[in-house]
C-alpha positions as CSV (number, residue, x, y, z in Angstrom):
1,X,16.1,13.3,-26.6
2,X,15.0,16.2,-23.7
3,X,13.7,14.5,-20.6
4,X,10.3,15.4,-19.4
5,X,9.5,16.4,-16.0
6,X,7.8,14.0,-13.8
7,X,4.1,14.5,-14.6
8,X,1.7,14.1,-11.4
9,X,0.2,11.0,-12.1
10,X,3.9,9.5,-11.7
11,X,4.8,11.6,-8.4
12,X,1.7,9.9,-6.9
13,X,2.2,6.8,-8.1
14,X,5.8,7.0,-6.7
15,X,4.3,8.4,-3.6
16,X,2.1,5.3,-3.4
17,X,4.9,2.8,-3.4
18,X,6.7,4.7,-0.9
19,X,3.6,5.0,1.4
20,X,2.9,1.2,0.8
21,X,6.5,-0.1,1.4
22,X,6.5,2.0,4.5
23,X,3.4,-0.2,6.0
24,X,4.9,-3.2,4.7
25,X,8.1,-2.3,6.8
26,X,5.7,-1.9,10.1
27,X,3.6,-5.3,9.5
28,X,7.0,-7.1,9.5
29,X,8.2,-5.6,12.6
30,X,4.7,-6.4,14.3
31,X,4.9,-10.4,13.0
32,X,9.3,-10.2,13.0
33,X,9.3,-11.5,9.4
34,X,12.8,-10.6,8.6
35,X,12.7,-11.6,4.9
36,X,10.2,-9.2,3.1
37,X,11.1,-10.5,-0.5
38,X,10.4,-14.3,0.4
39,X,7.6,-13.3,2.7
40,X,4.1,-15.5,1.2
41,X,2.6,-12.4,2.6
42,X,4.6,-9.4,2.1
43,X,6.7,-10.3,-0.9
44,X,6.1,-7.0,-3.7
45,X,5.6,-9.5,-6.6
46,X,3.3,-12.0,-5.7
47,X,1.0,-9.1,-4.2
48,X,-0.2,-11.2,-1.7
49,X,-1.7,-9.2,0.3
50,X,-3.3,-5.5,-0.9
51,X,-2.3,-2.3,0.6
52,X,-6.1,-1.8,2.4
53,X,-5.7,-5.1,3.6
54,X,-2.1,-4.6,5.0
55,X,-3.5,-1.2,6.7
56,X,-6.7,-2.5,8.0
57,X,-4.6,-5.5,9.6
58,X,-2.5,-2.6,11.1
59,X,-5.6,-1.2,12.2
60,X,-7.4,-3.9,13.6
61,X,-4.0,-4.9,15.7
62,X,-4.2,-1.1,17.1
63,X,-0.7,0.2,15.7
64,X,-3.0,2.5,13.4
65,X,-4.9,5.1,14.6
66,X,-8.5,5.7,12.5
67,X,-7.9,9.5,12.0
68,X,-4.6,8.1,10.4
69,X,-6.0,5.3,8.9
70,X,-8.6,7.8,7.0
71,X,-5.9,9.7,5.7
72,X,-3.9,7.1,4.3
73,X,-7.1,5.9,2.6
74,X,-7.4,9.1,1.1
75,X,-4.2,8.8,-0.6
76,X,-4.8,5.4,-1.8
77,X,-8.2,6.7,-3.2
78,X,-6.7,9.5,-5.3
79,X,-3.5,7.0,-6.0
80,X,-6.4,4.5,-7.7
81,X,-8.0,6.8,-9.9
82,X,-4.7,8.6,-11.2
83,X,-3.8,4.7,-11.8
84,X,-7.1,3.3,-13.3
85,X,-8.4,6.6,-15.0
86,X,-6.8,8.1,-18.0
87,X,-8.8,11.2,-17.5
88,X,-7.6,11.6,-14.3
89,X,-4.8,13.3,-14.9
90,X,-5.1,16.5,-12.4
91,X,-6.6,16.9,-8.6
92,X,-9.4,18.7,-10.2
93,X,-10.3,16.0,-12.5
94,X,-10.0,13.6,-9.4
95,X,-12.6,15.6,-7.4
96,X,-15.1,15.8,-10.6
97,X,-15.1,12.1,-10.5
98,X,-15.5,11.0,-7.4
99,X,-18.1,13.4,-5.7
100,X,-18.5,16.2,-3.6
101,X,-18.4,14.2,-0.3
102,X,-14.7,13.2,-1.2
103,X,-13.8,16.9,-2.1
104,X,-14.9,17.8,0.9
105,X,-13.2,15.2,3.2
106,X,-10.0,16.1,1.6
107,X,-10.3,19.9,2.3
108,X,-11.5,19.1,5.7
109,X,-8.1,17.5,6.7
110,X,-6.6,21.1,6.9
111,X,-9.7,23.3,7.1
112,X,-7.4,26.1,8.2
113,X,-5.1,26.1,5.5
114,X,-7.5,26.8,3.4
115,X,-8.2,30.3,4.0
116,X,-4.2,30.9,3.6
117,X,-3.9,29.8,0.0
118,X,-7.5,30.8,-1.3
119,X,-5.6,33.7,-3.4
120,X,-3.9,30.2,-5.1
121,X,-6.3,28.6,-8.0
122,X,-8.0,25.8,-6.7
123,X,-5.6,23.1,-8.4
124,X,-3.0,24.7,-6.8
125,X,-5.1,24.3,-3.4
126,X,-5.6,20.9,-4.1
127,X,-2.0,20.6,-4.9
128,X,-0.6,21.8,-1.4
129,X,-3.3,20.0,0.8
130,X,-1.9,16.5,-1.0
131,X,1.5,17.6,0.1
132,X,0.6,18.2,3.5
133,X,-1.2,15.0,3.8
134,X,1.3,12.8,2.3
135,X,4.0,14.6,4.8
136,X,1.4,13.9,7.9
137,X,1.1,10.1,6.8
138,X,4.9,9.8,6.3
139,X,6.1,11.4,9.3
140,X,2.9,9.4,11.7
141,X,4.7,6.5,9.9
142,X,7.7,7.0,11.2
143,X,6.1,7.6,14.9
144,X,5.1,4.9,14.6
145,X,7.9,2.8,13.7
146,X,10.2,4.3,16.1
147,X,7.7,3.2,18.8
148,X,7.2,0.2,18.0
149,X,8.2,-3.1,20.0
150,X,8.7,-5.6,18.1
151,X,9.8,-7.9,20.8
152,X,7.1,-6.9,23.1
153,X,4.5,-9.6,24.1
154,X,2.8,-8.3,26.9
155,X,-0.8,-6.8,26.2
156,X,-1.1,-4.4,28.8
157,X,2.5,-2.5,28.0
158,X,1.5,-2.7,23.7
159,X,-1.8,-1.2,25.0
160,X,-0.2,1.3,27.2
161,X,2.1,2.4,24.3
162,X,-0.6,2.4,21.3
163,X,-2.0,5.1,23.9
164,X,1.3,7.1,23.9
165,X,1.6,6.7,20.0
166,X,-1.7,8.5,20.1
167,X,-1.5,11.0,22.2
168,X,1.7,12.1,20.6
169,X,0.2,12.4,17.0
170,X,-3.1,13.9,18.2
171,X,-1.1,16.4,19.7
172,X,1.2,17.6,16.6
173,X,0.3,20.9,16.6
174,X,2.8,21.2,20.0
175,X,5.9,22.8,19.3
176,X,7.3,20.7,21.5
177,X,6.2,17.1,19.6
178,X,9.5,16.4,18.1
179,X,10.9,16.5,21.6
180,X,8.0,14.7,22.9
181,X,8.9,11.9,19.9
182,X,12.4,11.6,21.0
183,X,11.5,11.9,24.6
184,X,9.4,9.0,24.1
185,X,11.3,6.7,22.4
186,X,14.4,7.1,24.5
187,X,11.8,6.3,27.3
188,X,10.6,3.1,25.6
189,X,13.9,2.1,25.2
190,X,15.5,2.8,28.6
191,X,11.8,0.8,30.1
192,X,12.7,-2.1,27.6
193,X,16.4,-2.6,27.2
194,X,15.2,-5.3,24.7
195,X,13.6,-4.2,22.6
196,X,14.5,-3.1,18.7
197,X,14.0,-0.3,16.6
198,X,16.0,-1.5,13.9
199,X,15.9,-0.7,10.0
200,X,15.5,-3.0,7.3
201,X,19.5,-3.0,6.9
202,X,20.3,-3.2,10.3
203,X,17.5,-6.2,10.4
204,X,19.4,-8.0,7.6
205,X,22.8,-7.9,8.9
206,X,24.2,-4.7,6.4
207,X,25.1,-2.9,8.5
């Protein structure tokens, strides 16, 4: 039997679990729950706890910036109808169905990379501004997790940091920011000998 290609409802859909297990990842650094699977909260199959919930708690505890937060919710949105709408099967279709004011909030993410792909056809538009978007929220993510203490208790130093965090993805469009990441981190972690930026193996004992 020939194998089909991926169609685009399952690349978001696999985006979407990537994006979500991502944010699970950072909510068990912020609370140190070391055991995802067993977590009553976090576990994938009891679905305790949805993915707006898990990034409005991420919000609300200031690891999430809104201008990030807005874009991640754009990417859930269009994740939901590709999911819950058969006739969703294309960006175009998405936009048709959910309104000129969401068509427009997605263009204006990149309002300058518009004019460099209006030769494309507008799927095709719609096509490359999801790409960028998903790569933003991904690489934010990861900002975010490499700054992040999860050891650190005092108030005024996580303040003091969720400022950093913000200034460094406000400013992305430095050359520089990659450096400024790095600079950062090794900063953090020089200031705070303690604390742990550790991945989910390293957390577990695999490696």
């Amino acid at each position: 039997m020939e194998l089909r290609t991926q169609t685009l409802r399952g690349q978001i859909i696999e985006d979407s679990v990537i994006l979500e297990r991502i944010v699970t990842l950072l909510l068990s650094n912020v609370f140190e729950i070391d055991d995802i699977e067993n977590s009553n909260s976090f576990q994938t199959t009891a679905n305790v706890l949805s993915f707006h919930a898990k990034t409005s708690l991420l919000s609300d505890l200031k690891y999430l910036p809104l201008g990030l937060k807005d874009k991640i919710s754009m990417l859930y949105q269009i994740r939901n109808k590709f999911v819950h709408n058969m006739d969703v099967n294309s960006f175009t279709a998405f936009f048709e169905v959910s309104g000129n004011g969401k068509k427009k909030a997605f263009l204006g993410f990149y309002p300058d990379k518009i004019s460099e792909v209006e030769d494309e056809s507008e799927e095709h538009q719609f096509s490359i501004i999801y790409s960028l978007l998903l790569a933003e929220v991904l690489h934010d993510l990861e900002v975010i997790s490499n700054l992040m203490a999860r050891n650190l208790k005092n108030e005024v130093h996580k303040d003091s940091l969720m400022e950093r965090i913000k200034s460094v993805l406000v400013n992305q469009e430095d050359n520089n920011v990659l450096a400024e990441i790095l600079n950062l981190k090794q900063e953090i972690l020089e200031t705070y000998p303690s604390l742990s930026f550790q991945n989910e193996k390293e957390r577990k004992g695999e490696v």
